[in-house]
Backbone as a ProteinNet text record, in pm:
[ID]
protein_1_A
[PRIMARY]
XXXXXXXXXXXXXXXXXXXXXXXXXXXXXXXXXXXXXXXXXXXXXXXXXXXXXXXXXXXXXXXXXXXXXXXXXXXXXXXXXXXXXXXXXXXXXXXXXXXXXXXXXXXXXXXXXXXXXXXXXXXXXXXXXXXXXXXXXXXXXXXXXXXXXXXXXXXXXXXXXXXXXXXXXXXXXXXXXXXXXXXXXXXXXXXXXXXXXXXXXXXXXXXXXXX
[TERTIARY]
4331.6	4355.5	4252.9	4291.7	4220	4148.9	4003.4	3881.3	3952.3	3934.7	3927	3805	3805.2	3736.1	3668.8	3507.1	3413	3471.1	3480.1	3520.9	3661.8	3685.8	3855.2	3937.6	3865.9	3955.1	3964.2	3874.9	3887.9	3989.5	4008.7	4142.3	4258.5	4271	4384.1	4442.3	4347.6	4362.2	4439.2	4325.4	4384.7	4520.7	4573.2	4685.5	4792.6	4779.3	4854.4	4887.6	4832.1	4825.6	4946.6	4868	4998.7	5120	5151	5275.8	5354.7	5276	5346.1	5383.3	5295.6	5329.8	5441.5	5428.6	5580.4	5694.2	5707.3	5781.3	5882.1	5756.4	5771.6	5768.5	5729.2	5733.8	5806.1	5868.4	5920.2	6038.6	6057	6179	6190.4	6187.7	6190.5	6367.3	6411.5	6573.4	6550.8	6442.1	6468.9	6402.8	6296	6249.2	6361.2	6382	6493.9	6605.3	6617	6784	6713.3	6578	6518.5	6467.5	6441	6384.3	6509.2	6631.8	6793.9	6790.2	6736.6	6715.7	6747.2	6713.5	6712.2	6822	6895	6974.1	6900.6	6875.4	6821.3	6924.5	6948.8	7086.8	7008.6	6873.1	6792	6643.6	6642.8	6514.6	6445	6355.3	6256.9	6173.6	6143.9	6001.9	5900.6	5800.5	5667	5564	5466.6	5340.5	5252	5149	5070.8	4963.5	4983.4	4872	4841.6	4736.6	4784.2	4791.6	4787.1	4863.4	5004.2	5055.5	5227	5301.1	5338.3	5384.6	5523.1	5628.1	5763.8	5841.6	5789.4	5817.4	5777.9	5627	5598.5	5627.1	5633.7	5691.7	5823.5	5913.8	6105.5	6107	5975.7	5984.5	6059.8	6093.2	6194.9	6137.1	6234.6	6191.8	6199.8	6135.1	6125.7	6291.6	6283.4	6413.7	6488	6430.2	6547.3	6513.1	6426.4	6341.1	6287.6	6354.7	6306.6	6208.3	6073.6	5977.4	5921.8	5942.4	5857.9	5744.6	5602.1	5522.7	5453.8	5394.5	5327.2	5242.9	5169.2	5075.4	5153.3	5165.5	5262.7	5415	5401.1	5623	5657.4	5675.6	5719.2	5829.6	5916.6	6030	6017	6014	5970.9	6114.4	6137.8	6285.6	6325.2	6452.5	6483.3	6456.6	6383.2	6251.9	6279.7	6415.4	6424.9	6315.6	6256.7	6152.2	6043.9	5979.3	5837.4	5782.4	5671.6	5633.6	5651.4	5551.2	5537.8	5662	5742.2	5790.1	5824.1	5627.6	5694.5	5743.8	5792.7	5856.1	5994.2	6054	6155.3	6260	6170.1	6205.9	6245.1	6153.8	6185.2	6331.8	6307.5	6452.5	6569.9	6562.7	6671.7	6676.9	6605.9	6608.9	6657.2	6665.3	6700.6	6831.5	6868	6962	7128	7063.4	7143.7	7178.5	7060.1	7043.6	7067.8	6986.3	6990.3	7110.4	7200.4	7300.3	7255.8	7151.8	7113.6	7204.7	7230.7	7352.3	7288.1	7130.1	7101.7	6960.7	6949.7	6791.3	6709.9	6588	6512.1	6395.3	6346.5	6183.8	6159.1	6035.5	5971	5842.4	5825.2	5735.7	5619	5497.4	5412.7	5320.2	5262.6	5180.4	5026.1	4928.2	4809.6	4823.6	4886.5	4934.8	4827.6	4712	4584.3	4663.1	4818.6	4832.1	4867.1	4942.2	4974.5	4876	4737.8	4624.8	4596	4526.7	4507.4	4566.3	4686.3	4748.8	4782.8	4750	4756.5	4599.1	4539	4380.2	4296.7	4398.4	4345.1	4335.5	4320.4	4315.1	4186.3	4206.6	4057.9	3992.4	3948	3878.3	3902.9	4053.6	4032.7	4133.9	4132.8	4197.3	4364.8	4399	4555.1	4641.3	4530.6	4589.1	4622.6	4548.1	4631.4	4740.8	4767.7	4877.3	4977.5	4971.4	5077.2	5146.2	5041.1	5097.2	5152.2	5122.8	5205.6	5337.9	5394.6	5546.6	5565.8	5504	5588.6	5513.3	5465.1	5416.7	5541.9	5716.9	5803.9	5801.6	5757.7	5734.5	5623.9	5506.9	5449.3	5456.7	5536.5	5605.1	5659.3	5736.1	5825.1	5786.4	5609.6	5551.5	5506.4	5520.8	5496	5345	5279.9	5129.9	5008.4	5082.8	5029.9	5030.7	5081	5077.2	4890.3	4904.2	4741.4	4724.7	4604	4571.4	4671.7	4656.1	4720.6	4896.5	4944.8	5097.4	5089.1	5019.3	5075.9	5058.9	5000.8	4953.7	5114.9	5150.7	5277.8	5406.4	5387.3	5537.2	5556.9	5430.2	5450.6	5463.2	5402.9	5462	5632.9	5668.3	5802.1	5902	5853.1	5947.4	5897.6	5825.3	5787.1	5890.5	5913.7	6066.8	6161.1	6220.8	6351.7	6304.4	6200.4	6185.2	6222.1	6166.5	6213.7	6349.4	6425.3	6557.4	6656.5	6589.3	6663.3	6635.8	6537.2	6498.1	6536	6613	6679.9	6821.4	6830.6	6985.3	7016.9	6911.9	6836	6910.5	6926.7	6967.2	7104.4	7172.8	7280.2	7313.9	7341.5	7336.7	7316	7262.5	7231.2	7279	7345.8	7447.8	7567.2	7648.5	7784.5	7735	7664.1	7670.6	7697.5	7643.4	7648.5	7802.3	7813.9	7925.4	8071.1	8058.6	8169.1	8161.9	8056.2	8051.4	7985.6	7906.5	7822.1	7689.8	7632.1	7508.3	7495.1	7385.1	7301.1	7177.3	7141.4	6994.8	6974.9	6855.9	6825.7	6643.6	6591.8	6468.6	6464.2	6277.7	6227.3	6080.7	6046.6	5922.3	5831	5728.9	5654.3	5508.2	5502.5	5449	5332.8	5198.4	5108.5	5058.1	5029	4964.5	5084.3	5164.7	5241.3	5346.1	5339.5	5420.9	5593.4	5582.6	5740.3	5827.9	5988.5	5995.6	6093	6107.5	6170.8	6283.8	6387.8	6506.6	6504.7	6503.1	6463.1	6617.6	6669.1	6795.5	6870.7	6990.8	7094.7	7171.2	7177.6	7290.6	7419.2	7506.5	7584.5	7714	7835.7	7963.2	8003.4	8031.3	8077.5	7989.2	7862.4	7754.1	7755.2	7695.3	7727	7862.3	7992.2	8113.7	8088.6	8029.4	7975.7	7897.5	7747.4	7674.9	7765.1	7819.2	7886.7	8022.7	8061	8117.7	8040.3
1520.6	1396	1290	1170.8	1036.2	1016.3	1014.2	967.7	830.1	790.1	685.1	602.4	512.1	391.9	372.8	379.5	430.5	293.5	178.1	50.3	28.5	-11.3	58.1	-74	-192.4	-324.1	-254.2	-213	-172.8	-26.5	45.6	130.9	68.2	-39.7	-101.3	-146.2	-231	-287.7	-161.9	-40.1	45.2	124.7	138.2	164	55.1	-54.4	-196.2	-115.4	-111.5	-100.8	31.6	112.3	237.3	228.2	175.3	92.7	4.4	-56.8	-148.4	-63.9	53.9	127.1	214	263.7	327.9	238.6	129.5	50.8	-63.7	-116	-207.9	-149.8	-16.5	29.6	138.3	206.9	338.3	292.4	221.6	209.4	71.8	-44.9	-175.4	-258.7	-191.7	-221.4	-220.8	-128.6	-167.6	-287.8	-377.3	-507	-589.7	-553.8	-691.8	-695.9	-596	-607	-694.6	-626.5	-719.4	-839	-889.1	-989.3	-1138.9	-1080.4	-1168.7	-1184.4	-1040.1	-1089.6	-949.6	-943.9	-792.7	-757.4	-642.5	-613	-477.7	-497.5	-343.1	-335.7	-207.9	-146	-93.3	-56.2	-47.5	-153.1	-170.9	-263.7	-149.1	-152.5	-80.4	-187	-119.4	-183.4	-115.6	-98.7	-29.1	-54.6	40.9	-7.5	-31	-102.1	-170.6	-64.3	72.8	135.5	170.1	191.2	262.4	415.2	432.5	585.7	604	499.8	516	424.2	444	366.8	383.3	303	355.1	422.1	316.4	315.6	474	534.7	615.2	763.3	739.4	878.4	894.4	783.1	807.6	846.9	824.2	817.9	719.1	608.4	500.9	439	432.9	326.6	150.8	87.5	-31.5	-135.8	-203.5	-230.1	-175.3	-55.7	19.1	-42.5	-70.9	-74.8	-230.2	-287.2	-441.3	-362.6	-396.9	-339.4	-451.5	-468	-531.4	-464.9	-532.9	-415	-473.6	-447.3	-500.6	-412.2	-461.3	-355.7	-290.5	-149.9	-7.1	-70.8	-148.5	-92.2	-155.9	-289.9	-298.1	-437.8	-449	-579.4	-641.3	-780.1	-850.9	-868.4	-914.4	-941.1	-1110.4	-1111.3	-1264.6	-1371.2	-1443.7	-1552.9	-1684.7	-1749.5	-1829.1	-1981.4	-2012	-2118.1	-2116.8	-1984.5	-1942.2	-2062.9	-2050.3	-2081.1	-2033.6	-1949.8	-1826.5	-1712.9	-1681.2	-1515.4	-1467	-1424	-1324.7	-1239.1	-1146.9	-989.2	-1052.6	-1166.6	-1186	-1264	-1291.4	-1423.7	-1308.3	-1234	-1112.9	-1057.8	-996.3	-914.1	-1017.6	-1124	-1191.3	-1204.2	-1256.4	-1230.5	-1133	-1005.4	-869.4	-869.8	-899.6	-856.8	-1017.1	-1088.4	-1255	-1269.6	-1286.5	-1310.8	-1184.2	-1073.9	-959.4	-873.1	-888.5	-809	-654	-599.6	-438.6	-425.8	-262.4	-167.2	-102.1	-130.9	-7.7	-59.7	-59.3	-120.5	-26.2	23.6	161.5	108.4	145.7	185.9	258.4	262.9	379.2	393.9	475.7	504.2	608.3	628.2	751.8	791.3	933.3	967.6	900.6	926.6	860.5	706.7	624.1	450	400.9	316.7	252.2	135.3	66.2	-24	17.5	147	237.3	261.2	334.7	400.6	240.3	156.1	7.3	-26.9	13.5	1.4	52.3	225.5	315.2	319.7	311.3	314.6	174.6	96.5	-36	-137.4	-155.3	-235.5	-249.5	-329.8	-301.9	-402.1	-559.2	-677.9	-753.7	-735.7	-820.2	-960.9	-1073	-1209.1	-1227.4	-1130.1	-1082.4	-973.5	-848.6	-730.1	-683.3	-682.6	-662	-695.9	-864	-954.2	-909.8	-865.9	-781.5	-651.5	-553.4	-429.1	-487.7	-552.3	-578.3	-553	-555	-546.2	-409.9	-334.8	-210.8	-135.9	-258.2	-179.1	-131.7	-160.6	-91.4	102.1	96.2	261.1	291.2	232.5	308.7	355.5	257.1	266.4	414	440.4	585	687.8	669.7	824.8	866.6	1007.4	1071.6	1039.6	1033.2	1018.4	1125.7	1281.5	1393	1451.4	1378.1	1473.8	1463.1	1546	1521.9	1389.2	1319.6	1186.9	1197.4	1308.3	1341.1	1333.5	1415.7	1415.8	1285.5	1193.7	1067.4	964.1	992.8	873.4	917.9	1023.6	1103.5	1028.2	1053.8	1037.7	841.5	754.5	648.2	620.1	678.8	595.9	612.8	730.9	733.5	675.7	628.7	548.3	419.1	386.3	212.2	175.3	332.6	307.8	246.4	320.7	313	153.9	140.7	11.6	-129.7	-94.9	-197.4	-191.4	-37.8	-58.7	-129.4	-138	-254.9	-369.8	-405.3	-548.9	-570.9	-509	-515.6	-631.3	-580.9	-568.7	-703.8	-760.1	-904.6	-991.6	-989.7	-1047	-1084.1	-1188.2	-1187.4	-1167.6	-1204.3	-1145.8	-986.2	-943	-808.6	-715.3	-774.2	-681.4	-698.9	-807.6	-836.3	-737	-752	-647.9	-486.2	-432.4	-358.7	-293	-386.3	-386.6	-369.4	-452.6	-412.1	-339.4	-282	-181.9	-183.9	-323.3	-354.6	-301.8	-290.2	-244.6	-138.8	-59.2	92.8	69.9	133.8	81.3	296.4	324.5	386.7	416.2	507.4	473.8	626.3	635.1	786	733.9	905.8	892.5	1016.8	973.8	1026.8	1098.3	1257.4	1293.9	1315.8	1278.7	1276.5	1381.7	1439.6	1600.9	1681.8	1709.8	1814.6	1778.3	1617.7	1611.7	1632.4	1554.6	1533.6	1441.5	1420	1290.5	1318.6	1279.6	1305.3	1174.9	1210.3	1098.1	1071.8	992.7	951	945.6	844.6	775	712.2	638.5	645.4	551.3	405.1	297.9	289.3	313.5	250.1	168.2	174.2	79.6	156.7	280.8	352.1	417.3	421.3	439.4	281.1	181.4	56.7	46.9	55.4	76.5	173.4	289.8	342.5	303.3	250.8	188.2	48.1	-7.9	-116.1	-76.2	50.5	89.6	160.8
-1762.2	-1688.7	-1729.4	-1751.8	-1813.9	-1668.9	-1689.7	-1601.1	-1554.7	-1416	-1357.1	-1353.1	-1383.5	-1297.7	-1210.3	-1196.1	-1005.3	-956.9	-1013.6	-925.1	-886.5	-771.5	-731.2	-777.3	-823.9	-905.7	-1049.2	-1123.6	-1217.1	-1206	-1161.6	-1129.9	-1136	-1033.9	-1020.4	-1133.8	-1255.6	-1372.8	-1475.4	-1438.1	-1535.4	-1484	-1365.4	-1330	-1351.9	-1378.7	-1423.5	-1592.1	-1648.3	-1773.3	-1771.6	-1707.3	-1707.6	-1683.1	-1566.6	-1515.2	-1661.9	-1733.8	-1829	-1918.8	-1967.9	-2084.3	-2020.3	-1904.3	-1859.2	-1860.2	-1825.9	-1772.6	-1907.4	-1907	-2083.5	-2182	-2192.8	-2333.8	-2347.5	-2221.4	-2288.9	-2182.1	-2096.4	-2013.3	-2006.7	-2142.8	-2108.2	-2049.2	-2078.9	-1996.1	-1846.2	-1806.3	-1633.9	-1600.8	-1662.4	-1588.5	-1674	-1760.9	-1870.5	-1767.5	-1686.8	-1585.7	-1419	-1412.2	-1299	-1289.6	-1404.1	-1451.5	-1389.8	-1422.7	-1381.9	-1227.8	-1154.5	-997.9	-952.1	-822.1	-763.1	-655.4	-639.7	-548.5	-480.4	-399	-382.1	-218.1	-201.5	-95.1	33.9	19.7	136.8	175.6	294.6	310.1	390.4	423.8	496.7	557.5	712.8	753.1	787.6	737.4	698.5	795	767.6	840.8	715	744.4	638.4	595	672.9	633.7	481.3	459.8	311.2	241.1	352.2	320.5	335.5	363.8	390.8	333.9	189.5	74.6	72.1	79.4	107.8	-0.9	-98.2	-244.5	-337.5	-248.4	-297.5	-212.8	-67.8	-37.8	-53.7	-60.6	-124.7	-270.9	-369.6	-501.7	-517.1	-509.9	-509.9	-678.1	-767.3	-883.1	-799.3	-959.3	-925.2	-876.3	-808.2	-726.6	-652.2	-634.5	-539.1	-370	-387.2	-203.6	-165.3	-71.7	-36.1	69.5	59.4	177	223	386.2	487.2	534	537.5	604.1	672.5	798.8	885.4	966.6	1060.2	1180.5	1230.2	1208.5	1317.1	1290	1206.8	1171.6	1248.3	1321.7	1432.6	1398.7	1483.6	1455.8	1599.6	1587.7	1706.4	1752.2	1869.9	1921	1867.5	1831.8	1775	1846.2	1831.6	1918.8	1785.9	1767.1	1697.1	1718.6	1827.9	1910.8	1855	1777.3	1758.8	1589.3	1574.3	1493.7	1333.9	1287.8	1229.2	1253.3	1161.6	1169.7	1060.7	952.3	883.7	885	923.3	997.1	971.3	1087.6	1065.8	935.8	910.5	808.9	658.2	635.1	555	587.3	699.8	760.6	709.5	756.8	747.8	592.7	502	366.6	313.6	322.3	295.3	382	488.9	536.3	496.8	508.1	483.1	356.3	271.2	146	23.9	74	-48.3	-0.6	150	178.6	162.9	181	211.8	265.7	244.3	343	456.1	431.7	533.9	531	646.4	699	778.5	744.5	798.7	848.7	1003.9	1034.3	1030.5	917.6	905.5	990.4	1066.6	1152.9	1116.8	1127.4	1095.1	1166.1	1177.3	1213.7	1173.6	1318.7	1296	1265.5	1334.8	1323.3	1386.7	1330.5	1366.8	1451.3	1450.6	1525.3	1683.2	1682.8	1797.4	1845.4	1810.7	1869.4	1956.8	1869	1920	2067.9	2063.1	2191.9	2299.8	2244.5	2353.9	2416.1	2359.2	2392.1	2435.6	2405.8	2531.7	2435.8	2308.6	2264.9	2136.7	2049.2	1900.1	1942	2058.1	2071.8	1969.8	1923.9	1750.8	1830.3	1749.3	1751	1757.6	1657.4	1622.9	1730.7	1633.6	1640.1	1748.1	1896	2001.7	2030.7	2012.8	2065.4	1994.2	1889.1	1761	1813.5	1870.7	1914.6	2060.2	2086.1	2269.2	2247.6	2146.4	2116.2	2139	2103.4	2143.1	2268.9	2366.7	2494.8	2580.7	2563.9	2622.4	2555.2	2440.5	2398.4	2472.6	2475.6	2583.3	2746.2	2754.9	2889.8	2910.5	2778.4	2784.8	2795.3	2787.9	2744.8	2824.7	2853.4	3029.1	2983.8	3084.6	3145.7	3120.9	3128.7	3156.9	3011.3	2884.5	2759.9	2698	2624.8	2549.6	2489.4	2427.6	2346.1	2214.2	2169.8	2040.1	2091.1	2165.1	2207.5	2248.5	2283.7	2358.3	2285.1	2144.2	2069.2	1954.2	1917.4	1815.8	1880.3	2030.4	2114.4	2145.2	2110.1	2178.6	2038.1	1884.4	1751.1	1722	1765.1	1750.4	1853.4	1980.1	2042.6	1987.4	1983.6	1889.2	1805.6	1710.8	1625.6	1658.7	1811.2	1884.1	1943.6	1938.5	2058	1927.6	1808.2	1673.2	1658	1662	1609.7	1730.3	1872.7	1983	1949.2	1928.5	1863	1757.1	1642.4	1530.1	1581.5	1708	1773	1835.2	1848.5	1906.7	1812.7	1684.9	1630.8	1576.4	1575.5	1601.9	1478.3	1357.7	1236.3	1183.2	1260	1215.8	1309.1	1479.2	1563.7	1488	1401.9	1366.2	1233.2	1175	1034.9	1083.2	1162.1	1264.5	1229	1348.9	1406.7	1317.9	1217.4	1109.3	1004.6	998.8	909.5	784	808.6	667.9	651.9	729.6	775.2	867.8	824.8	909.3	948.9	1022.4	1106.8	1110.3	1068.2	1068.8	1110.8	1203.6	1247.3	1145.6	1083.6	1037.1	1093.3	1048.2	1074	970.3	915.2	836.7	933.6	908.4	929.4	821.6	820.2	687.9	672.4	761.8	743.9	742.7	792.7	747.8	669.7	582	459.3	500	640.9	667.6	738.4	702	684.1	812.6	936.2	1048.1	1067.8	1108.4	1102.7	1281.2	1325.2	1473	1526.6	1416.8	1480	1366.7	1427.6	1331.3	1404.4	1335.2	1400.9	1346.5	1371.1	1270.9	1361	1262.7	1309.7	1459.4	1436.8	1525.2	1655.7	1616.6	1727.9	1771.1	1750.3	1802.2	1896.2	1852.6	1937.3	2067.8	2086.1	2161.4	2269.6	2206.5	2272.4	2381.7	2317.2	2406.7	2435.6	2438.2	2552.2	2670.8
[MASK]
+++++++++++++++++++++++++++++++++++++++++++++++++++++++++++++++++++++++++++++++++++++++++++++++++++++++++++++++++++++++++++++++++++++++++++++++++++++++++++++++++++++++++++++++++++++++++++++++++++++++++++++++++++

C-alpha cells in the first residue's frame, strides 16, 4: 500500500490524483457522459457527519447519488415565508428539476446532532435551533430506556419525523401520490456495519395513509 501523506490537505491532494487516474484515465467515458449534465434516480438526505458518506456506504459511482447533507439528516417542514432554505431548496432541486424516483433519509447511529438534542443542547449559535426540528421524535421516546436506547430510538424516529415533513410539501405529496416518487427512511448502524430500512412511502401506502 502507497504511504499516505501525515498532512490530511496533502492526502486529500493525493486522493484527487487517484480519483483522476481512475476516472480520466482508465474510465474516461464516465465524466465525458457527466460532463453534458447529471441524472441521478436517487437523492438522499444525509447527516454531515463524516463517517456517514452516502456515496461510500451504497458504493454508489460518480452520478448515481444527488446527496443533501446537513446536522442529523433532518427535513424541515415546507415554510415557503422563511429566509434561507438550504435543505429545502436542494430537495426541491432533486425532486422538481433532477425528477429522482426515490428520495431517502438516511439516518445513523451515534448522530452528534441527535445527542445535542436529547441531552439539552451544545450552547452553540445554530446548532440547537437546527435540532429543534426533530424535538416531535423525542417526544416518542419512552422516558425509562437507557442514554444509549434513548439516544438509537430518538435518531430513528427523527427519520420518520423528516419523512412527514417530506409530506409538507406539496410537490413532493402529488409525486407521491401518482406514482413518481418513493420516500424511503434507513438507517446506518456504524459499529455493527448495518443498513436498517425504517420505512417505505410510496403511491399505494400514501392511498392508505389518507384513507
Amino acid at each position: 500500500m502507497t504511504d499516505q501523506p501525515d498532512d490530511p490537505i496533502d492526502r486529500l491532494l493525493a486522493g484527487f490524483e487517484r480519483f483522476r487516474d481512475r476516472y480520466f484515465k482508465v474510465e474516461p467515458q464516465v465524466y465525458e457522459q457527466l460532463a453534458t449534465g447529471q441524472a441521478p434516480k436517487v437523492a438522499v438526505v444525509a447527516c454531515c457527519d463524516s463517517r456517514v458518506d452516502p456515496a461510500i456506504v451504497t458504493d454508489c459511482a460518480p452520478g448515481e447519488l444527488f446527496t443533501i447533507r446537513n446536522v442529523a439528516n433532518l427535513v424541515p417542514p415546507c415554510e415557503p415565508e422563511g429566509t434561507y432554505h438550504g435543505t429545502s431548496a436542494a430537495i426541491e432541486f432533486a425532486v422538481r428539476c433532477l425528477e429522482v424516483e426515490h428520495l431517502v433519509v438516511l439516518g445513523h447511529a451515534q448522530c452528534g446532532g441527535i445527542k445535542a438534542l436529547v441531552d439539552g443542547g451544545v450552547d452553540g449559535e445554530f446548532i440547537d435551533h437546527w435540532v429543534e426540528l426533530a424535538r416531535p421524535a423525542l417526544m416518542r421516546v419512552p422516558p425509562d430506556l437507557s442514554p444509549d436506547e434513548r439516544l438509537r430510538a430518538c435518531e430513528q424516529a427523527a427519520v420518520e419525523v423528516s419523512l412527514q415533513n417530506l409530506l409538507t410539501f406539496p410537490w413532493i405529496r402529488e409525486r407521491v401520490a401518482d406514482g413518481r416518487l418513493q420516500l424511503h427512511g434507513w438507517y446506518f448502524d456504524l459499529a455493527a456495519g448495518e443498513l436498517k430500512r425504517l420505512a417505505k412511502l410510496t403511491q399505494d401506502e400514501d392511498d392508505e395513509d389518507k384513507g
